[in-house]
N, C-alpha and C positions, 0 to 999 in steps of 0.2 A: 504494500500500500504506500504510496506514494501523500505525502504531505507537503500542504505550503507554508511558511512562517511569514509572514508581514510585520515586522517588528524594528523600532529605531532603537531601543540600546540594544545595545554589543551582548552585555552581561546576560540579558533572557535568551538573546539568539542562540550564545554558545552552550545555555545551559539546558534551553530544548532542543535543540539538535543532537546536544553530545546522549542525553534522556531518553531520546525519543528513536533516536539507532540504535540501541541498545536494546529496546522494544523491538528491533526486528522494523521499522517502520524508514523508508527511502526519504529525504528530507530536503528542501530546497529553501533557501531563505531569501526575504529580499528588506534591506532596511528605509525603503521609503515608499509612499504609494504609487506613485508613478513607476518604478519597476515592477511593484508586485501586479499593477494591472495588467505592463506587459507581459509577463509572467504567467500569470492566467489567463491571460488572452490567446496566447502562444504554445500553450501546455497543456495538459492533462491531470488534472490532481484529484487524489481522492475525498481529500480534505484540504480545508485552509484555516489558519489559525492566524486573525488579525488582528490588529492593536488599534484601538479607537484612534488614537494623538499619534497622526506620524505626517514626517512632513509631506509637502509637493502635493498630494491626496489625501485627506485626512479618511481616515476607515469608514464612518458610514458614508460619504461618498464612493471609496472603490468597492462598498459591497453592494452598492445602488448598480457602477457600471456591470460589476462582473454579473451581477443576477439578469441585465437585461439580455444576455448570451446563453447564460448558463445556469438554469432555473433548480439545479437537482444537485449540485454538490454542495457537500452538509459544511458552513462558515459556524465558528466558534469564536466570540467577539472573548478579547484578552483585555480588560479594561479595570482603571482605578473607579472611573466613573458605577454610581450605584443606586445612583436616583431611579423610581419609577416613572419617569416620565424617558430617562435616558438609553434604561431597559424597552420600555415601548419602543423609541425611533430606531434601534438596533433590531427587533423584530420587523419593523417595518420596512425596515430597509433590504432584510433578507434572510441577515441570521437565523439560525437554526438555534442559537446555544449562546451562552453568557456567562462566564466566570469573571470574578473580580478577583483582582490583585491584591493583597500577595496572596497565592494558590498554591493547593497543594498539589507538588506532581503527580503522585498516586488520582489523585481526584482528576485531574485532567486527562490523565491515560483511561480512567474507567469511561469520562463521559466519550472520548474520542470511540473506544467501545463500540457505546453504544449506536454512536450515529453510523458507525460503518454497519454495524447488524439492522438497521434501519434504511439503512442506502441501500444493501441487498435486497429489501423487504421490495423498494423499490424501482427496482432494475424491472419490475415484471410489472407490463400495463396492460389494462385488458379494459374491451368496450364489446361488450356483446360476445358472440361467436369472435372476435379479433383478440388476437394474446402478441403484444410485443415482450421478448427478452434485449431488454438492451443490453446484458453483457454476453450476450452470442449473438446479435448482433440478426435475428429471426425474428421474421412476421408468422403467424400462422392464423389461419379458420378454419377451427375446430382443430381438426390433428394434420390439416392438408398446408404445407411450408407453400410461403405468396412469396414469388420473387419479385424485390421493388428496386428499382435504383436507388442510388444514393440520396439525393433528393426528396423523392418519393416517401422513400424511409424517414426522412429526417420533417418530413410535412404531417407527415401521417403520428410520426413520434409527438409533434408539438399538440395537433391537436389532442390526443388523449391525454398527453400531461394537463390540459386543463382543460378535459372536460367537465362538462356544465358551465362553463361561460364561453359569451360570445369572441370570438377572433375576428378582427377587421381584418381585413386584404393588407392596411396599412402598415398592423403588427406584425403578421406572420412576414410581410416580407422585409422588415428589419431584425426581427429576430432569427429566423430561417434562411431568406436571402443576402443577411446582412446589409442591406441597401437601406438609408437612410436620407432620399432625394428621391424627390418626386418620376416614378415609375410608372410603366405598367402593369397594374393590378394583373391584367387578363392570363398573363402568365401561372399567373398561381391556379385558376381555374382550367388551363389546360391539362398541369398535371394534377388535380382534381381529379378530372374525368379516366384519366391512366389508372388514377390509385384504384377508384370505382371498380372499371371494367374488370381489375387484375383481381380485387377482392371477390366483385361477382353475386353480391349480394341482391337477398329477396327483398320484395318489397318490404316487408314486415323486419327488415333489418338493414335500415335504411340508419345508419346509427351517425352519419355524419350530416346535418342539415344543410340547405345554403340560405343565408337571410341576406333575402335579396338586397343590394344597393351597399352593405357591409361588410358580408363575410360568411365565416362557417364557426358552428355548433357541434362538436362531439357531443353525443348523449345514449348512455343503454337503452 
């Protein structure tokens, strides 16, 4: 498992990294926000471990950018701050998880734990007859494997990440297509009709909607 640290002093960096290898855990640090966004932006992690107060990016800004890409790896906010109001904006902003300073390592290795046995929980999406594994990397309906492109997969992944709310054409195509200037939507409704056909579904399992003039609706 692979980890990220987002940390400005020296002294916590070398003391979870040196901790947290030792756990058997691969570890990558970055001491200010602007690295670590690129970092995460550029990488793969399983976790990330950020510090509220860091310079260039302060932490609830980089856990605002990374979550508009990357809605499903578990952020554990490392902070002195402990106000309830402080706590909410760090959920709000994406966190998963909150310990305050000074912490106990035992206690952070357990919560880290957890969130990986819950990130597994989540690797498996399902909307009706449709089961995504994102860690194989498989579509399937019912026990029959649907071959999707790249693409495909990663449209068809967004919408079930959140189903039961609506997706604009706007959203999916900055969070999916990364485009963030004015586009054409109609793109995304072509490979719509791909994902469709290749699914193959009845009427009566019709599980992705389109709300006309907007977007599309996952829903069982």
């Amino acid at each position: 498992m692979h980890i990220l640290i987002v940390e400005d002093e020296l002294g916590i960096i070398q003391f979870l990294k040196q901790g947290l290898q030792e756990e058997g855990y691969q570890v990558t640090t970055a001491s200010d926000g602007s690295k670590g966004f690129e970092l995460a932006h550029e990488q793969k992690f399983d976790l990330i471990l950020l510090d509220w107060m860091l310079p260039k990016i302060n932490g609830l800004d980089l856990c605002k950018a990374i979550r508009v890409k990357d809605q499903t790896t578990p952020i554990i906010f490392l902070t002195a701050k402990d106000t309830v109001q402080e706590t909410i904006e760090g959920l709000k902003a994406g966190a998963n998880d909150y310990i305050k300073k000074p912490f106990s390592f035992e206690e952070l290795v357990e919560r880290i734990k957890v969130h990986f046995r819950n990130k597994k929980q989540t690797e498996i999406l399902t909307l009706g007859v449709i089961t995504i594994d994102l860690s194989k990397h498989i579509v399937l309906k019912g026990q029959e494997e649907i071959s999707l492109t790249q693409r495909e997969f990663e449209l068809l992944t967004y919408l079930m990440q959140h189903k039961g709310k609506v997706c604009t054409r706007n959203q999916i195509l900055r969070d999916v297509w990364d485009i963030n200037f004015e586009y054409d939507t109609g793109v995304i409704d072509v490979f719509m009709n791909a994902i469709r056909k290749k699914l193959n579904l009845k009427i009566e399992e019709d599980y992705i909607k389109t709300i006309r003039g907007i977007g599309y609706i996952a829903n069982d």
